[in-house]
C-alpha positions, 0 to 999 in steps of 0.5 A: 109148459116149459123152456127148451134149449138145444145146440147142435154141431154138424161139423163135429166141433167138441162140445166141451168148449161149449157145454158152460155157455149152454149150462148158463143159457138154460138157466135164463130159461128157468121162469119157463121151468121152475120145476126141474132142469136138466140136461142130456147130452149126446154125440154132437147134440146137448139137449136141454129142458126147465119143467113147468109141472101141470100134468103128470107132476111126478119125475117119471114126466121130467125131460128130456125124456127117452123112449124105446130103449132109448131110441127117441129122446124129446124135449117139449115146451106146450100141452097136448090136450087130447092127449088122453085119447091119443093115448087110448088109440095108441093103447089099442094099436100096442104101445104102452105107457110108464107115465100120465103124462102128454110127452110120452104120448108125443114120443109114441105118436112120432113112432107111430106116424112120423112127422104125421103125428103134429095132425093128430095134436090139438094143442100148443106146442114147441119140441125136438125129437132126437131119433138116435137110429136114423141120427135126425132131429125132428122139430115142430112148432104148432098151428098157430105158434102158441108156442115159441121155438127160435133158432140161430144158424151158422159155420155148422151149428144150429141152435134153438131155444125158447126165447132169444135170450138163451141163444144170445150168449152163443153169438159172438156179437148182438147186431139189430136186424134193421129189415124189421124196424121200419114196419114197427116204428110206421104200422106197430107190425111185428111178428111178420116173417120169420125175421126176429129184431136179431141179426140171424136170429130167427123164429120157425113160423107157425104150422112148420117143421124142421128136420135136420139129418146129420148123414148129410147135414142137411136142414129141411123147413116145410109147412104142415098145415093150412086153412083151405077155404071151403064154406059152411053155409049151415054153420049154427050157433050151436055148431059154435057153441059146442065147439068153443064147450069142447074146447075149453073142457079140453083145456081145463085138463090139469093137475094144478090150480086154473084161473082165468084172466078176466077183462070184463069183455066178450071173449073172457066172459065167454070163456069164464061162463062155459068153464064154470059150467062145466067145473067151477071149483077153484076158478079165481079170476083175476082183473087188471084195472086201468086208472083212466076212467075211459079204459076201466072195464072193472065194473063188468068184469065184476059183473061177469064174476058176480053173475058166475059166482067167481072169485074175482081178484083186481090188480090195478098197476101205478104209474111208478109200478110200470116205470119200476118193471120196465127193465124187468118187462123188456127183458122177458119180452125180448124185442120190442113192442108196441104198446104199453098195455103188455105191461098190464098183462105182465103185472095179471101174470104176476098177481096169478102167480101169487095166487098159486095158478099154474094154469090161466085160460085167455081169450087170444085170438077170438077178434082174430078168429070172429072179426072183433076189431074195428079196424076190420069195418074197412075190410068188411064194407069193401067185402060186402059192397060187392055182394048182390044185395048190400045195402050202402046207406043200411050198413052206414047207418048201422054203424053209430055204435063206432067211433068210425065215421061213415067219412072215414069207412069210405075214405080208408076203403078206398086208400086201402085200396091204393097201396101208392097212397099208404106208400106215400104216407109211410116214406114220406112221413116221419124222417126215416131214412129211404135205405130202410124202407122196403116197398115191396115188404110194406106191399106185402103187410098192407095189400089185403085181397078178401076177408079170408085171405085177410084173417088169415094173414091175421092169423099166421104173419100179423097181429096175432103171432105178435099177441101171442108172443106178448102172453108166452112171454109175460106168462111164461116169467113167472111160471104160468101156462096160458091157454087159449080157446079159441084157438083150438083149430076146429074152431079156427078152420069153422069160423074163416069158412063161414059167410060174412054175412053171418060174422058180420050182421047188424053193426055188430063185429063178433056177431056169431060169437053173440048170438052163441053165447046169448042162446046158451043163456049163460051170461046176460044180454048187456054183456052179451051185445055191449060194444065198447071193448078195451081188454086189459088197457093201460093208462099209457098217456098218464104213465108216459106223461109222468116220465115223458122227459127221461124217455125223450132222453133214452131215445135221443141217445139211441144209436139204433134210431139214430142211424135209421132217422134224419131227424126224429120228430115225435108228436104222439105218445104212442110213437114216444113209447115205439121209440123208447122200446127200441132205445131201452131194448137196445140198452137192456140187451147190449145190441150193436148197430 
């Protein structure tokens, strides 16, 4: 894992002038990379790289990295985690290889395939391969955008890095992007499109490439992968499970110390269970404790850890501990965000950086993937109505295991159904000023047609790319690689293609996670089938509370809010601290209106 940093001139601008502002730049990447920085420079192209060591820790493995007598030169930010079977492949078809390490298996697989080569990868990944032949720079970001590659373009430059904060110094000015506020300040959406909160900064979408060919200055953005609806009706248990082993056996290839963020639920007591199966020496687990009573899952994390017979650490963050870190948490995050709970996973990283973990496996993407959040009930029942043999009084009543009321699941399925009454809502609530609003952006974010089109959405342009811009970020400040499971794409592409009925049975989101874990007898039923999931919650309303008035001060001075509100009215405490992101944001970063 690692920051990577490239700037690139298509009208043959020196790039002495620029060279000092990069070498500053790739300096803020240096959390991402405490390893080793260095540069390489070209014609018309400055390529940089800070290392995170996991695999192959010898400096044969530092980048940029050439190969083929200099042919290829790449810069990479990700793991490839089959990359040991590549390898062989690629053995057999007569490439050769000085180092252990995965970026030279990426380097002989683009000569090998072209642009092909991101379909053979099952990992996550961020990279640009500069071809000194053809004079093209290739770039690809993974499936599901584990990996971060943002890019600023214009007057003949494209620049791209890891994380904002390395592009900012290039640009003259540091203007809000007021297209993706409205969206964050009503429905806490982020990550939607290829916008970023910067004026003309912006992110390569998941599953995409970017090549850029000098000869003709040419820039050319496709997608290379999709999830194609094809259901697996014969889809077991076993079938999951085996996948879900593979999955995690793959990503516990390191050369450094692995641990596992551990909240007590499902997803990371699954994960947790099937690691220390298969290798269970040096695991430690680490807990992050809320101190609202309502939100403390501490005593099943220490079941889970207890029953697995795992090292368990347990971080349990003060109200001062946020408040101290806040510029600190902003500033590593780059945009805003929507909750406070980003906090408890930055202070998880921390701890596991104090415990020597370069590695920390997590459960991303498992509600995405399985159906875990309650807000999916309304999507189901619409889903399952339509079927033949639904039954509307079975499925309500299976429902006492939720705070949703059977008022509720059939009031919001219907508003759901009629965007108009979610529009009125949104534009008629909350003071924001019409200019801001986007009808057809919101019709866009809020209009779902079935189950699968709607995890899909999840997946690639809502709640999940968010998520994980959260844990690239608070992971990656304190030189920590996060690896996710379930989002391995075979698991992916299983899971959207089976029935609902299968997702969803007996009241119970997650149903064919369940039933998986409880056959592999690894972790006992009560953690298996208990319902009230929280992950790793903050005590948001006593940390608000306690420094209510100076956040109510920082927004009322806010010039951004200010120009986007007729009047700012704020009853909850998760709106205060929506709006107080942006005001700290906005000061933190020195961002104009």
């Amino acid at each position: 894992m690692c920051g990577i940093l490239g700037f690139i001139s298509f009208n043959q601008q020196s790039l002495h002038e620029y060279k000092e502002i990069f070498n500053s730049s790739l300096k803020r990447l240096e959390s991402r990379g405490p390893d080793n920085t260095q540069i390489e420079t070209f014609e018309n192209i400055l390529f940089g790289h800070t290392r995170l060591s996991v695999i192959d820790l010898s400096k044969r493995a530092n980048q940029p990295m050439k190969y083929l007598n200099d042919r290829y030169t790449l810069i990479f930010n990700g793991e490839i985690f089959n990359y040991k079977e590549l390898k062989n492949e690629l053995l057999g078809l007569g490439y050769t290889f000085s180092t252990n390490s995965d970026t030279e298996v990426i380097l002989a697989a683009y000569d090998c395939w072209g642009k092909l080569c991101v379909n053979k990868f099952n990992g996550m990944w961020a990279f640009a391969i500069y071809d000194d032949k053809k004079k093209e720079v290739f770039c690809s970001r993974d499936r599901f955008g584990k990996k971060p590659f943002f890019y600023y373009q214009k007057d003949g430059l494209f620049i791209f890095s890891s994380e904002i904060k390395a592009i900012l110094p290039f640009l003259k000015k540091r203007k809000v992007n007021y297209d993706v506020l409205a969206p964050f300040i009503t429905r806490g959406i982020t990550d939607f499109n290829e916008m970023t909160f910067f004026e003309n900064i912006y992110k390569l979408l998941p599953s995409h490439n970017i090549e850029l060919k000098f000869q003709n200055s040419e820039i050319l953005i496709n997608k290379y992968y999709d999830i194609k609806e094809q259901k697996h009706e014969k889809n077991t248990y076993q079938d999951i499970y085996s996948l879900l082993e593979d999955s995690i056996s793959l990503r516990l290839r390191s050369d450094v110390k692995v641990g596992i963020c551990l909240s007590g639920g499902l997803d990371s007591s699954s994960i947790a269970a099937i690691a220390s199966k298969i290798n269970n020496k040096n695991l430690v687990a680490i807990h992050g404790k809320s101190s609202l009573i309502q939100n403390d899952e501490s005593q099943y994390a220490k079941e889970v850890a207890r029953h697995l017979g795992l090292d368990l650490e347990i971080i349990e963050p003060t109200s001062m501990d946020f408040w101290d870190s806040l510029n600190e948490v902003i500033y590593c995050q780059d945009e805003p965000f929507s909750s406070t709970s980003i906090f408890m996973q930055n202070f998880v990283m921390k701890k596991a950086n104090e415990l020597g973990c370069k590695v920390m496996l997590d459960g991303q993407g498992a509600d995405e993937v399985f159906l875990g959040y309650e807000t999916y009930l309304v999507n189901i029942f619409k889903s399952l109505r339509e079927t033949k043999d639904f039954n509307k009084e079975v499925f309500l009543s299976e429902l006492k295991l939720f705070k949703f009321t059977k008022e509720m699941i059939e009031s919001e399925s219907e508003k759901n159904n009629d965007f108009e009454v979610n529009w009125n809502i949104i534009s008629n609530k909350g003071n924001i000023n019409k200019e801001f609003l986007n009808k057809k952006q919101f019709k866009d974010l809020l209009v779902n047609k079935d189950i699968f089109n709607m995890q899909k959405r999840e997946l690639f342009s809502k709640r999940l790319q968010a998520l994980l811009r959260y844990e690239d970020r608070n992971s990656m400040s304190f030189g920590i690689e996060t690896r996710l499971p379930f989002l391995d794409y075979r698991i992916v592409e299983n899971m959207l293609n089976t029935p609902l009925e299968k997702k969803f049975d007996k009241g119970y989101l997650k149903y064919f996670l369940r039933k998986s874990m409880e056959d592999s007898k690894l972790l006992p039923k009560n953690l298996v089938w208990r319902y009230n999931k929280m992950g790793f919650e903050s005590p948001q309303s006593l940390w608000i509370n306690e420094y209510k008035d100076e956040m109510l001060e920082e927004v009322m001075n806010s010039k951004i809010l200010s120009k986007v509100f007729s009047k700012i009215d704020i009853r909850r405490d998760d709106f205060l601290w929506k709006l107080f992101s942006i005001a700290r944001w906005e000061k933190v970063f020195n961002v104009e209106v």
